[in-house]
N, CA, C and O atoms as a Tripos MOL2 file, in Angstrom:
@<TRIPOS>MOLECULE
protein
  296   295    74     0     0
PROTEIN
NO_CHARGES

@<TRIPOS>ATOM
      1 N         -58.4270   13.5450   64.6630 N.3       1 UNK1
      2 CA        -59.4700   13.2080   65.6150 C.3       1 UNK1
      3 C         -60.7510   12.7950   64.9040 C.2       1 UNK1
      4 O         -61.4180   11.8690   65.3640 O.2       1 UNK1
      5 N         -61.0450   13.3050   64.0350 N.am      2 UNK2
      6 CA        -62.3450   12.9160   63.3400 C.3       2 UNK2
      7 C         -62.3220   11.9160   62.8410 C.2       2 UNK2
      8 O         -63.1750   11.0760   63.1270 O.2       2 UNK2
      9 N         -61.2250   11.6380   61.8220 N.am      3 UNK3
     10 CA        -60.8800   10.1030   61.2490 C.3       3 UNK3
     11 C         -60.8660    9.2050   61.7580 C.2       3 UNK3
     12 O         -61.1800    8.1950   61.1290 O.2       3 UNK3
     13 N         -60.4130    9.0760   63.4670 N.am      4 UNK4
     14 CA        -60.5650    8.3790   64.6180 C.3       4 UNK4
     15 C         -62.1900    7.7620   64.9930 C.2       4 UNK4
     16 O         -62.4010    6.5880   65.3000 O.2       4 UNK4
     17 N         -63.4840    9.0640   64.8690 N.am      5 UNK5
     18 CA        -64.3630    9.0720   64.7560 C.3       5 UNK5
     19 C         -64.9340    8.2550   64.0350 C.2       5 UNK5
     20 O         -65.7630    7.4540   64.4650 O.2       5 UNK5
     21 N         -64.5410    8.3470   62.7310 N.am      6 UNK6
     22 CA        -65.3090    7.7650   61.7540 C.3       6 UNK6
     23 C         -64.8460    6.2260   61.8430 C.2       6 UNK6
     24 O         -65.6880    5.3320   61.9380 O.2       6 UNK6
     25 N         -63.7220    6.0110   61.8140 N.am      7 UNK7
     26 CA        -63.2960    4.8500   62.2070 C.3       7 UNK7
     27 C         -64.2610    3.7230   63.2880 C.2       7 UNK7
     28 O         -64.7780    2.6280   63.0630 O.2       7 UNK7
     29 N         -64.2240    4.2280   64.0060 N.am      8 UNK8
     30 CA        -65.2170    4.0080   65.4540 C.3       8 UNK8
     31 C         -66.1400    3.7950   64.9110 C.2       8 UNK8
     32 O         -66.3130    2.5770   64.8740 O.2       8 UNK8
     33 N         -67.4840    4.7400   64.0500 N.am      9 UNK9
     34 CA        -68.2220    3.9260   64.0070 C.3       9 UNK9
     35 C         -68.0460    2.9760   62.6690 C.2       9 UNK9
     36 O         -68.6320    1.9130   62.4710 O.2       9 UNK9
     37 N         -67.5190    3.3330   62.1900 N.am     10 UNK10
     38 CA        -67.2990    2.2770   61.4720 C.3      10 UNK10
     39 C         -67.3840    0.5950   61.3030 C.2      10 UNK10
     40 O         -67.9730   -0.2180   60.5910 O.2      10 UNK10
     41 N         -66.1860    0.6010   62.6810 N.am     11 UNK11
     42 CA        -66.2990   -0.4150   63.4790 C.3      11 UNK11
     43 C         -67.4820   -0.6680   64.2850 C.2      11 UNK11
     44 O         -67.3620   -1.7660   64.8290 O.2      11 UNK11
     45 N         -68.3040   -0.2380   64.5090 N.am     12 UNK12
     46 CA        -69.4190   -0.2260   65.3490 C.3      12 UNK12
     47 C         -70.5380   -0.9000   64.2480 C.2      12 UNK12
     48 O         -71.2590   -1.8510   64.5500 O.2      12 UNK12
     49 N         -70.5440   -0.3550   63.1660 N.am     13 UNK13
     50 CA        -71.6550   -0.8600   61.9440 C.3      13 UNK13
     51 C         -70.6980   -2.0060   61.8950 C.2      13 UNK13
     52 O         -70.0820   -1.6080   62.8840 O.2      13 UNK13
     53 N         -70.2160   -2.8300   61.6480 N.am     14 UNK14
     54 CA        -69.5370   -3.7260   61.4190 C.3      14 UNK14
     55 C         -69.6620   -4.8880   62.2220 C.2      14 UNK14
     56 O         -69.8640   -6.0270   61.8020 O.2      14 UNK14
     57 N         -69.5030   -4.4570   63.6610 N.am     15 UNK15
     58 CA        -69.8140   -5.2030   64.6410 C.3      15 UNK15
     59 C         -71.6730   -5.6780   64.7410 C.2      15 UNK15
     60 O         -72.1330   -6.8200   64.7410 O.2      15 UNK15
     61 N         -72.4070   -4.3990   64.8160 N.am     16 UNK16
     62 CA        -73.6090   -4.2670   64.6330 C.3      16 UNK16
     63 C         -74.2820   -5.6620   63.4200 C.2      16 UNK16
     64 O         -75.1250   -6.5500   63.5500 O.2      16 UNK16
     65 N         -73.6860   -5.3710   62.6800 N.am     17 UNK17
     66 CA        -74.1940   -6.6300   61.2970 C.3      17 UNK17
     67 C         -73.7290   -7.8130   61.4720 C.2      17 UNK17
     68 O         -74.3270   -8.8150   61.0800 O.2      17 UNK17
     69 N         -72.6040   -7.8380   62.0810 N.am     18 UNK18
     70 CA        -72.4170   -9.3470   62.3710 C.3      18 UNK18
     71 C         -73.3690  -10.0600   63.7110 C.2      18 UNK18
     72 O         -73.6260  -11.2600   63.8050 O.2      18 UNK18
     73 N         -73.6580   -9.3310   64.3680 N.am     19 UNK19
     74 CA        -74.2420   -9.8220   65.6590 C.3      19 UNK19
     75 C         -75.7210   -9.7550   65.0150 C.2      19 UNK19
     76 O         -76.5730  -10.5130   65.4770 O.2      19 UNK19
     77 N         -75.9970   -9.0290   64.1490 N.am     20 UNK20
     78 CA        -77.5850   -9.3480   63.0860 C.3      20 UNK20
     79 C         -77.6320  -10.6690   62.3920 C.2      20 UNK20
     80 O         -78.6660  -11.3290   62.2820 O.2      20 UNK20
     81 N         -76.2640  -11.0870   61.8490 N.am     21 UNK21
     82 CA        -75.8440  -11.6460   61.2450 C.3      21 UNK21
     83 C         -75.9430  -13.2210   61.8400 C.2      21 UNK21
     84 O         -76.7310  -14.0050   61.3100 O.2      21 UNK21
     85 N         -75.2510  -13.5610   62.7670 N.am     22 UNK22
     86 CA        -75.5210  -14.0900   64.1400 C.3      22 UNK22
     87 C         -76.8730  -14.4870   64.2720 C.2      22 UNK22
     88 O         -77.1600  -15.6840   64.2570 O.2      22 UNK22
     89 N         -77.6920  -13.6510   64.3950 N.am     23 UNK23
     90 CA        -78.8070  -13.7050   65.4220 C.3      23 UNK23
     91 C         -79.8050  -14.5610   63.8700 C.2      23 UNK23
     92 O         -80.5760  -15.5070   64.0260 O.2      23 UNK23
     93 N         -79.5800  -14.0890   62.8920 N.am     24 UNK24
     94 CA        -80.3270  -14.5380   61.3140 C.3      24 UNK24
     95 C         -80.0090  -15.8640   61.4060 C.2      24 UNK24
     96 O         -80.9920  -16.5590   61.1440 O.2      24 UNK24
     97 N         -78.8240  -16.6250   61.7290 N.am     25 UNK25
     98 CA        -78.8800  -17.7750   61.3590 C.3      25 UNK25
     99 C         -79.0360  -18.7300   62.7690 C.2      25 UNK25
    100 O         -79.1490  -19.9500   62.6540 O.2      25 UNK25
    101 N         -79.0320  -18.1250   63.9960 N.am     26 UNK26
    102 CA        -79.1600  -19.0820   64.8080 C.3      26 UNK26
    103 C         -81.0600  -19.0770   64.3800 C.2      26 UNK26
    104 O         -81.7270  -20.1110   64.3650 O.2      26 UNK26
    105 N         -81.6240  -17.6820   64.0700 N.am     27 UNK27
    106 CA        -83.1580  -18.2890   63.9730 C.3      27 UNK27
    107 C         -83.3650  -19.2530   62.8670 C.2      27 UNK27
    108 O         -84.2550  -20.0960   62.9710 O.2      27 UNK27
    109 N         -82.6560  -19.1970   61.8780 N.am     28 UNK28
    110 CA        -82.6020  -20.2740   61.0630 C.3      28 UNK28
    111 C         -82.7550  -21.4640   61.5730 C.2      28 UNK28
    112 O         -83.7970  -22.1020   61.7240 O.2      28 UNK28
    113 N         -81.4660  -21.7960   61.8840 N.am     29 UNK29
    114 CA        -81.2420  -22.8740   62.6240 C.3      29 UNK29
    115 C         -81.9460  -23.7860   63.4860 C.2      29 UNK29
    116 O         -81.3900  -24.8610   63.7130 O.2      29 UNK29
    117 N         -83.3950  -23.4890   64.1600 N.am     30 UNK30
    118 CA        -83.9510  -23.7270   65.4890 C.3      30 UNK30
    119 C         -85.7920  -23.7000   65.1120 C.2      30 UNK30
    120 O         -86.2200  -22.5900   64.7980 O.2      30 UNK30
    121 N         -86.3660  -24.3550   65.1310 N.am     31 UNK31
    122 CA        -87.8410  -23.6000   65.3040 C.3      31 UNK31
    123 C         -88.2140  -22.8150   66.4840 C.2      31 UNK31
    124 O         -87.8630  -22.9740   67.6530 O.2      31 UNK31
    125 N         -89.0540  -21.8640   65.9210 N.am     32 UNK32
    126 CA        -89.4690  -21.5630   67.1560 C.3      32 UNK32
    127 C         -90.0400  -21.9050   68.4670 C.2      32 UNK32
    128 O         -90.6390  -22.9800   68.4690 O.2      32 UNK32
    129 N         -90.0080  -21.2540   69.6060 N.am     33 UNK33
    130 CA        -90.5740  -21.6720   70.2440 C.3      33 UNK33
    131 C         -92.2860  -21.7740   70.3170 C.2      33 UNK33
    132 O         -93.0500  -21.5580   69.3770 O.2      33 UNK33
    133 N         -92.6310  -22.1390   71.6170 N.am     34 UNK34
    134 CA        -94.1950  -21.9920   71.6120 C.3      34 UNK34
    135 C         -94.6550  -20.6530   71.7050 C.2      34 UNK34
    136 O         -95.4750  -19.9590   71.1040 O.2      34 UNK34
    137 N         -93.6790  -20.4810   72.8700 N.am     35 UNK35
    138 CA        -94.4280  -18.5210   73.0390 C.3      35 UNK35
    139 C         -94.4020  -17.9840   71.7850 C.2      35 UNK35
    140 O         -95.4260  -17.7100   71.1590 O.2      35 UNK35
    141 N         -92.7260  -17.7330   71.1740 N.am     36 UNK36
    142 CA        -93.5500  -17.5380   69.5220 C.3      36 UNK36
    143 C         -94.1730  -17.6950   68.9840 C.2      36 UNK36
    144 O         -94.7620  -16.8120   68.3600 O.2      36 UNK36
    145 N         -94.3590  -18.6350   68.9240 N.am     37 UNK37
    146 CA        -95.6430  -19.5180   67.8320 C.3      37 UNK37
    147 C         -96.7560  -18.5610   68.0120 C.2      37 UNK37
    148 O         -97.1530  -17.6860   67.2430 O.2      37 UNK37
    149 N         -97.3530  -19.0460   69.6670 N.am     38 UNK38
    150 CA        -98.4450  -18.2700   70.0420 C.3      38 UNK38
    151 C         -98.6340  -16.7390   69.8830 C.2      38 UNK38
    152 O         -99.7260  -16.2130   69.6650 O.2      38 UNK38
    153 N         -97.2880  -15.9860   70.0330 N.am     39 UNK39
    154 CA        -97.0940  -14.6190   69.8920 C.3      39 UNK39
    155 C         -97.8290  -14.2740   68.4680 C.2      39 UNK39
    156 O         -98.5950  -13.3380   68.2410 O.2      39 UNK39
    157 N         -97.2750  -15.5250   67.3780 N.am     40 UNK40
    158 CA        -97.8950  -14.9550   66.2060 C.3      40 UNK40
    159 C         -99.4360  -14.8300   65.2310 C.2      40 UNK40
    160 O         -99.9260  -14.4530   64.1670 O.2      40 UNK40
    161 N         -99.7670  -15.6430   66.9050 N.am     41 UNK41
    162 CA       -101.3260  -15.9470   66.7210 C.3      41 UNK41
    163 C        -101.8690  -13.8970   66.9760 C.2      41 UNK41
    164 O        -102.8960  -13.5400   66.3970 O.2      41 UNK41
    165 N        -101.4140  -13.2880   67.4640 N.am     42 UNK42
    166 CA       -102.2500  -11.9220   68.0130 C.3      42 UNK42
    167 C        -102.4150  -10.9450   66.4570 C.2      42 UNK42
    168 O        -101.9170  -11.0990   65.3420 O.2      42 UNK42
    169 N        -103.2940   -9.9810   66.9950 N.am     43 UNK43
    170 CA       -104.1660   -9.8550   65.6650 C.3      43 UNK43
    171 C        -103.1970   -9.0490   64.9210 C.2      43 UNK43
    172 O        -103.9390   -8.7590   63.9820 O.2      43 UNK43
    173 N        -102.4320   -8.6510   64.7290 N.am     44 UNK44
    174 CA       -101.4680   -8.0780   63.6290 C.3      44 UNK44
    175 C        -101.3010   -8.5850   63.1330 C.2      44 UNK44
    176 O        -101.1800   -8.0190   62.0460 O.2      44 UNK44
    177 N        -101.0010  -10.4650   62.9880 N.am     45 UNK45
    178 CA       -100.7150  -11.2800   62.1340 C.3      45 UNK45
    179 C        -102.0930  -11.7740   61.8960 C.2      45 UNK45
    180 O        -102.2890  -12.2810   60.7910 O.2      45 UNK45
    181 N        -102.9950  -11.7240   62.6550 N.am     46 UNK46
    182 CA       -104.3970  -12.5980   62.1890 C.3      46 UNK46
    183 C        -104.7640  -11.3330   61.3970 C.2      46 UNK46
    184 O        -105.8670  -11.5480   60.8950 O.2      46 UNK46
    185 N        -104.3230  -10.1050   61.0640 N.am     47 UNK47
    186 CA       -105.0450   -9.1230   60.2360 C.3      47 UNK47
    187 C        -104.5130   -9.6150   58.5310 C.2      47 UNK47
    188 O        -105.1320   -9.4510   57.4790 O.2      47 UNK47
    189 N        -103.1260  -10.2680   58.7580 N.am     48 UNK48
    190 CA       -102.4490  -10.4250   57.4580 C.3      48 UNK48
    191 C        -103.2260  -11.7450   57.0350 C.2      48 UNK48
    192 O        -103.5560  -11.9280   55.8630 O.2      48 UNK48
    193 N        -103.4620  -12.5260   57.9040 N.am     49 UNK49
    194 CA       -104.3850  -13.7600   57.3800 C.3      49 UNK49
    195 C        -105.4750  -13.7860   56.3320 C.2      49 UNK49
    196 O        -105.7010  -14.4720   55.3350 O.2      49 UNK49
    197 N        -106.2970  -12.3720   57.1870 N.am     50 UNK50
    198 CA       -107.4720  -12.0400   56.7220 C.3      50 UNK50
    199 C        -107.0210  -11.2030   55.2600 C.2      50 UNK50
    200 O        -107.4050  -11.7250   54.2130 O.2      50 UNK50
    201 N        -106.4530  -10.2980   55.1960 N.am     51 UNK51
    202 CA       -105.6290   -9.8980   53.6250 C.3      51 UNK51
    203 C        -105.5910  -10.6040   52.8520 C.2      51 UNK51
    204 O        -106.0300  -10.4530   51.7120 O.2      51 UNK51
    205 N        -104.9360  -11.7490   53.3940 N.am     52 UNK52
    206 CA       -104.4350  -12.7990   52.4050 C.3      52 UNK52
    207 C        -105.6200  -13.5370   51.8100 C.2      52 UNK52
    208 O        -105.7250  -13.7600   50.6050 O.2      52 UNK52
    209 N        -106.4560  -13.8810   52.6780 N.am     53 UNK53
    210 CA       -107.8950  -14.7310   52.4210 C.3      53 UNK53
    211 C        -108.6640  -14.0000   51.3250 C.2      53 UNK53
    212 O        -109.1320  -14.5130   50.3100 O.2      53 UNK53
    213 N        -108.7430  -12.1830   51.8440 N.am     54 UNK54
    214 CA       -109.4610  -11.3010   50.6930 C.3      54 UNK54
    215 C        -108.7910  -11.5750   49.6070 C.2      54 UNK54
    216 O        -109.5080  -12.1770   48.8070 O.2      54 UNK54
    217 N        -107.4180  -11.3440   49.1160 N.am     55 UNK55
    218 CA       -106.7950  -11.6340   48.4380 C.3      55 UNK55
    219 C        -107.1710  -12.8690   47.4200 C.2      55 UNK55
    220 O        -107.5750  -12.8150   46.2590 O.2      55 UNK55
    221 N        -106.9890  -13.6250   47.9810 N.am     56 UNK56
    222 CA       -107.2180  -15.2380   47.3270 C.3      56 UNK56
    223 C        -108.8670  -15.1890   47.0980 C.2      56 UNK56
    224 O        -109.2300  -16.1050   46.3590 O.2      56 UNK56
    225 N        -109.9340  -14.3450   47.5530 N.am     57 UNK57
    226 CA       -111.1210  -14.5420   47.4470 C.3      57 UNK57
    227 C        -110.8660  -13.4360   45.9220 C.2      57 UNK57
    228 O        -111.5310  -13.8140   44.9570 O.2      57 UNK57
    229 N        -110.3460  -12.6850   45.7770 N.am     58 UNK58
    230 CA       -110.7250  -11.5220   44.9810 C.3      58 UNK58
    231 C        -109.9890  -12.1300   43.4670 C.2      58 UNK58
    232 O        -109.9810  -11.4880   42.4170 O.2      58 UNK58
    233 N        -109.3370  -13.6380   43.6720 N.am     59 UNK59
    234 CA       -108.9830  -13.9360   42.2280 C.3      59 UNK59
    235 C        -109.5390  -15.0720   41.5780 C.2      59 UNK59
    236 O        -109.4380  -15.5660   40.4550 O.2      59 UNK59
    237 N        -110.1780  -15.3470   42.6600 N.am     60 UNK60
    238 CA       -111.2140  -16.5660   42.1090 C.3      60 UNK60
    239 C        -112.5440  -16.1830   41.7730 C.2      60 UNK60
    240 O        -113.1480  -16.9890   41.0650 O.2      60 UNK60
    241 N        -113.1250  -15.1830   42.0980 N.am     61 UNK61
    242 CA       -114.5330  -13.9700   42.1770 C.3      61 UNK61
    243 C        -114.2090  -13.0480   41.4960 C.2      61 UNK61
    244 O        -113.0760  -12.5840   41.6240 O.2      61 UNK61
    245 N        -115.0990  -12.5250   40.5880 N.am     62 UNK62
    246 CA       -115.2540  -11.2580   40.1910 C.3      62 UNK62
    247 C        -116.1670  -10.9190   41.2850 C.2      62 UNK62
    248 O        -116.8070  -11.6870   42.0030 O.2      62 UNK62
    249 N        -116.0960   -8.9460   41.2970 N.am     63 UNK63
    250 CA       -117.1640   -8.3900   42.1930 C.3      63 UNK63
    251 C        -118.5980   -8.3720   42.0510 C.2      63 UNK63
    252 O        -119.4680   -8.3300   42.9210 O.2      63 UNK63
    253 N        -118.7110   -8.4220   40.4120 N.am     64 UNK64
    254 CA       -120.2600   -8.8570   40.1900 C.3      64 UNK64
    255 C        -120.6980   -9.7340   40.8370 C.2      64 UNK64
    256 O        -121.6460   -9.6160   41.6130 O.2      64 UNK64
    257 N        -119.9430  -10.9570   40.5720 N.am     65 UNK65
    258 CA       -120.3080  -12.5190   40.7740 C.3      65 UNK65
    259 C        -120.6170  -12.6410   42.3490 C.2      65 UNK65
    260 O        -121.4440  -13.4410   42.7860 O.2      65 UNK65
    261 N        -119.7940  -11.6770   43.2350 N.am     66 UNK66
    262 CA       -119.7430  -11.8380   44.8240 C.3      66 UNK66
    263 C        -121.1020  -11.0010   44.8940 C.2      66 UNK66
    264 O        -121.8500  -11.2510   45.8390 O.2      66 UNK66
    265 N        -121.3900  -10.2610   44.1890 N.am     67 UNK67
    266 CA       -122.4360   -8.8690   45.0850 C.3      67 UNK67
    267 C        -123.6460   -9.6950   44.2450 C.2      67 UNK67
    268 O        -124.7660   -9.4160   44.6730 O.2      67 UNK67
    269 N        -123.6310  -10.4450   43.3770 N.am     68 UNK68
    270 CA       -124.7740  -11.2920   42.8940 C.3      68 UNK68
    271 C        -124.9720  -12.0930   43.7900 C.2      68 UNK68
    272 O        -126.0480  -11.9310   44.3650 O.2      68 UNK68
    273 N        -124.0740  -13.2680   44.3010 N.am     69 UNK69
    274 CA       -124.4960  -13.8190   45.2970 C.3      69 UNK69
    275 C        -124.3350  -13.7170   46.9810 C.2      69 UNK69
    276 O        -124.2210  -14.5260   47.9020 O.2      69 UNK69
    277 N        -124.3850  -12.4680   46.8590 N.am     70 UNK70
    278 CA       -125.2880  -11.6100   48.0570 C.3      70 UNK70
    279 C        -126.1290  -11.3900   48.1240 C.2      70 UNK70
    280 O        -126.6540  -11.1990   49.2210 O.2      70 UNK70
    281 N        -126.7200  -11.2900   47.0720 N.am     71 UNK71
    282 CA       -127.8770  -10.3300   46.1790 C.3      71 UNK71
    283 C        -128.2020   -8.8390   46.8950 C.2      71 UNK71
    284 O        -129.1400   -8.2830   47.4670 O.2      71 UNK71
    285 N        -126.6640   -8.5220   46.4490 N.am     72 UNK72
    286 CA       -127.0770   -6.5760   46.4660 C.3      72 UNK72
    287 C        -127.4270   -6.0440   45.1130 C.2      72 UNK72
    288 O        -127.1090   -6.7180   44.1340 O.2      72 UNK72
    289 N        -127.8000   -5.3620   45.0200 N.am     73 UNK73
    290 CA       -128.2730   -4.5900   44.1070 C.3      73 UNK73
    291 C        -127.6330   -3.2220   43.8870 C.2      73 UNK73
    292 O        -127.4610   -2.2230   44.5860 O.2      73 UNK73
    293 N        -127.3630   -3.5640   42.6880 N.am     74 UNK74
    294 CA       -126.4930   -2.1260   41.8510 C.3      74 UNK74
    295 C        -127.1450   -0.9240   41.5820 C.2      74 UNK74
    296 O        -126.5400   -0.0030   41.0320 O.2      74 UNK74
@<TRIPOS>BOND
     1     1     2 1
     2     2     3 1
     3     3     4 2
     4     3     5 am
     5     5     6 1
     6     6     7 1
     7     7     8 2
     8     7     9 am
     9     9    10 1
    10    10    11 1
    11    11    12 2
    12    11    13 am
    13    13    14 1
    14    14    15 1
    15    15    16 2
    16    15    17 am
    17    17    18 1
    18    18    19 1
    19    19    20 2
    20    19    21 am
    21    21    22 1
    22    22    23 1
    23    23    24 2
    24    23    25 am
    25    25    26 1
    26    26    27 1
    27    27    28 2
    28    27    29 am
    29    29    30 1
    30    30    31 1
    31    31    32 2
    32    31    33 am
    33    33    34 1
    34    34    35 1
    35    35    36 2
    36    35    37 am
    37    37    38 1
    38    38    39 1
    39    39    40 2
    40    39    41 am
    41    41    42 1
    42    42    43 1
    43    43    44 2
    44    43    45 am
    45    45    46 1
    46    46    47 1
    47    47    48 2
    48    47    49 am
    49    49    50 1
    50    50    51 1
    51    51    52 2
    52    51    53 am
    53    53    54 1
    54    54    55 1
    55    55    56 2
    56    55    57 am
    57    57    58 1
    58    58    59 1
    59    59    60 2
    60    59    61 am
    61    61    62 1
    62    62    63 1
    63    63    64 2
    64    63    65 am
    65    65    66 1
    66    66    67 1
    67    67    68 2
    68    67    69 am
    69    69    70 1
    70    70    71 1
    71    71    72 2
    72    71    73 am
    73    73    74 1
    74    74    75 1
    75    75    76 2
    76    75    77 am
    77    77    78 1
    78    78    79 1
    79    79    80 2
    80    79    81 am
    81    81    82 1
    82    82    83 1
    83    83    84 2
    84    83    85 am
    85    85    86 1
    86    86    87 1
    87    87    88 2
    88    87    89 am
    89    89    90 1
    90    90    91 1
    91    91    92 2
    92    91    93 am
    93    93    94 1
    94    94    95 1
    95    95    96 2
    96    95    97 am
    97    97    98 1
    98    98    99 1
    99    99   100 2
   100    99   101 am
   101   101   102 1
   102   102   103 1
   103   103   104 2
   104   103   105 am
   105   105   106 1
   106   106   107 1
   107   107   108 2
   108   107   109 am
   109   109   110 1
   110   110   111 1
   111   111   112 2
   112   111   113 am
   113   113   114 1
   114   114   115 1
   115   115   116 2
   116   115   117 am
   117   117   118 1
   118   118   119 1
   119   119   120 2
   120   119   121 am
   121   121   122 1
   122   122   123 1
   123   123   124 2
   124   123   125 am
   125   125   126 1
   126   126   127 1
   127   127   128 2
   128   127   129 am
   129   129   130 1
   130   130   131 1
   131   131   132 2
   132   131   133 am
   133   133   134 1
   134   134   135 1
   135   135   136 2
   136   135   137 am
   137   137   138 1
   138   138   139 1
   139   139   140 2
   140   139   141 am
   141   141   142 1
   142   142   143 1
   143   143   144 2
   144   143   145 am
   145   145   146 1
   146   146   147 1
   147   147   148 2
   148   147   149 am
   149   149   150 1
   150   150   151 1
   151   151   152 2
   152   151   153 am
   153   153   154 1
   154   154   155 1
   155   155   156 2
   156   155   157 am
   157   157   158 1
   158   158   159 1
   159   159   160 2
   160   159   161 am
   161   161   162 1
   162   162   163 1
   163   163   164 2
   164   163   165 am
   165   165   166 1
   166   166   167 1
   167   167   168 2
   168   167   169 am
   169   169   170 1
   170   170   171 1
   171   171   172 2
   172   171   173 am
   173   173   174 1
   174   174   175 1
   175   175   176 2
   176   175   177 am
   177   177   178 1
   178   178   179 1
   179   179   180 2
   180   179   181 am
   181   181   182 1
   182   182   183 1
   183   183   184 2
   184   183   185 am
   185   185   186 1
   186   186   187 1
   187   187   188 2
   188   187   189 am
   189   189   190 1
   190   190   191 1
   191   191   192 2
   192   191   193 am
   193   193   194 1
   194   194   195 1
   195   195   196 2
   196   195   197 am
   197   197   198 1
   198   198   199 1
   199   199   200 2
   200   199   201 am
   201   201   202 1
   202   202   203 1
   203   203   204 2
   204   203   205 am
   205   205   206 1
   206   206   207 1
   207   207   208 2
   208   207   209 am
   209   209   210 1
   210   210   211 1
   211   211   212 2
   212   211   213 am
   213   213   214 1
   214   214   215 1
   215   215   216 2
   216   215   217 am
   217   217   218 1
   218   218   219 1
   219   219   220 2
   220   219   221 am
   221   221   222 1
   222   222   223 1
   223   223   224 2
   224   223   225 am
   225   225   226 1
   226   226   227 1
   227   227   228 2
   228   227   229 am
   229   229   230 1
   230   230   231 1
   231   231   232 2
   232   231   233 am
   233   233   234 1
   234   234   235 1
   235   235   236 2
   236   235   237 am
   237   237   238 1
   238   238   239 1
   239   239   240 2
   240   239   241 am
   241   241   242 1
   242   242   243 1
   243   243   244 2
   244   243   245 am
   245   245   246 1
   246   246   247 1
   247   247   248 2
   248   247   249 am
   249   249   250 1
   250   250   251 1
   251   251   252 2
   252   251   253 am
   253   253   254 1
   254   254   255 1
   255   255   256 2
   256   255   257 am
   257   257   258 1
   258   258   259 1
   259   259   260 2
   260   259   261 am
   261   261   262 1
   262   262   263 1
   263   263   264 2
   264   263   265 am
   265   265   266 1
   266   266   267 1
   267   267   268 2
   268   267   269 am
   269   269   270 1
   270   270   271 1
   271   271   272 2
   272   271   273 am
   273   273   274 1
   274   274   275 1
   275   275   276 2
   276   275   277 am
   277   277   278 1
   278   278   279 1
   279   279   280 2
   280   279   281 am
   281   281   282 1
   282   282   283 1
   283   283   284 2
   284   283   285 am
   285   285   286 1
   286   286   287 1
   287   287   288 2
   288   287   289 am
   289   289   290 1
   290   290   291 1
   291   291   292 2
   292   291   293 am
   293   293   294 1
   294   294   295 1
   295   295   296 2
@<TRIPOS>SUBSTRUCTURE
     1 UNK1         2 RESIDUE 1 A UNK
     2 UNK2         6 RESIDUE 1 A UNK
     3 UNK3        10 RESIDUE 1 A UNK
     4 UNK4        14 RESIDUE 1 A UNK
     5 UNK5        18 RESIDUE 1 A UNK
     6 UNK6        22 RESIDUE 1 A UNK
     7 UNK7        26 RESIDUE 1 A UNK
     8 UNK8        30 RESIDUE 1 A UNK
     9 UNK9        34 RESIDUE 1 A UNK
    10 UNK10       38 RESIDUE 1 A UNK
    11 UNK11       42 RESIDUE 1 A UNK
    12 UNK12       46 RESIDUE 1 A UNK
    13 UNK13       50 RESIDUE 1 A UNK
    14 UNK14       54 RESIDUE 1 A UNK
    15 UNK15       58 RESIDUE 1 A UNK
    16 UNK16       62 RESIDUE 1 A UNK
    17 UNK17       66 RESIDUE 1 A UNK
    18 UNK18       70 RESIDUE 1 A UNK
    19 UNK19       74 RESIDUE 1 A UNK
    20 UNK20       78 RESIDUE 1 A UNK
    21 UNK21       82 RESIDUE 1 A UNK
    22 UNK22       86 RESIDUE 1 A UNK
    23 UNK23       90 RESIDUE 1 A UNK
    24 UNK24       94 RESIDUE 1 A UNK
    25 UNK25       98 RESIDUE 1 A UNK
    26 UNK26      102 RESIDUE 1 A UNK
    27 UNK27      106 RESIDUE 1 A UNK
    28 UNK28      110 RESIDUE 1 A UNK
    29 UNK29      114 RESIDUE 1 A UNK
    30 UNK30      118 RESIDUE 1 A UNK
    31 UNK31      122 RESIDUE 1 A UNK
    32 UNK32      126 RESIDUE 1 A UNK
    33 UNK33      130 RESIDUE 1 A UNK
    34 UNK34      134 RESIDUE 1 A UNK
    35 UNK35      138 RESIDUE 1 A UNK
    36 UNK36      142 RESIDUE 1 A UNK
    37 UNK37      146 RESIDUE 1 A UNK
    38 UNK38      150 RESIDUE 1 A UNK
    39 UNK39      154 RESIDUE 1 A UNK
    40 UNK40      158 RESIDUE 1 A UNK
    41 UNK41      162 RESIDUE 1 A UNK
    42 UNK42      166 RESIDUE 1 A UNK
    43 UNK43      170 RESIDUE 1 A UNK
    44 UNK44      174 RESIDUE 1 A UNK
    45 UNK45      178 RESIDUE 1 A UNK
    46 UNK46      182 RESIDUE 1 A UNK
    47 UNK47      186 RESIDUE 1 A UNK
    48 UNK48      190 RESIDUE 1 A UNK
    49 UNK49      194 RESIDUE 1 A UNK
    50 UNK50      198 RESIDUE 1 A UNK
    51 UNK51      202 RESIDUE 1 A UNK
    52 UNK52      206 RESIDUE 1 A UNK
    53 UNK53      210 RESIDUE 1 A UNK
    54 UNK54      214 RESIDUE 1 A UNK
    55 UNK55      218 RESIDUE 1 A UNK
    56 UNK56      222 RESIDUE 1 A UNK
    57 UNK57      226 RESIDUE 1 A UNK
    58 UNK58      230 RESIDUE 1 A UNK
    59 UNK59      234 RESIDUE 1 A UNK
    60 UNK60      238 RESIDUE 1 A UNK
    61 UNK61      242 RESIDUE 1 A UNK
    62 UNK62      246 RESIDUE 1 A UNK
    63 UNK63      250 RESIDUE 1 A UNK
    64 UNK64      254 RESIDUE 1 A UNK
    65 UNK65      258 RESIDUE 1 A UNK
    66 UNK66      262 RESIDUE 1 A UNK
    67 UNK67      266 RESIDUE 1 A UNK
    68 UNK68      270 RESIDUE 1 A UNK
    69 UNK69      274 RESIDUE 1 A UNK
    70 UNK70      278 RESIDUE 1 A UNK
    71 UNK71      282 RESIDUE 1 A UNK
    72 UNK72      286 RESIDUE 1 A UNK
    73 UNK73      290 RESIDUE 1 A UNK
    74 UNK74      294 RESIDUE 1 A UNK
């Protein structure tokens, strides 16, 4: 009975990955839509934007060079 069990899910992870599997290449396949698109405008992704921007600001700048032309004072 247990072996039966395990079997089962077995088959179940199996099934499970292919229908992942499935679903990976039809998004491949297709652009998105608009609602997506737009979906990826909301701020969870506009927070990664802003990361990314600090990011790219923090390798072209040293922090001196930024807080100099701020002019804060150390």
């Amino acid at each position: 009975m247990l072996r039966k069990a395990k079997t089962n899910e077995a088959q179940r992870r199996k099934q499970a990955e292919s229908i992942r599997q499935r679903g990976i290449e039809q998004m491949a396949e297709h652009d998105p839509s608009a609602t997506a698109k737009r979906q990826m405008n909301h701020k969870p992704y506009q927070a990664a934007v802003l990361i990314r921007e600090q990011g790219e600001q923090m390798r072209r700048e040293t922090a001196e060079s930024w807080l100099k032309r701020k002019n804060v004072l150390i």
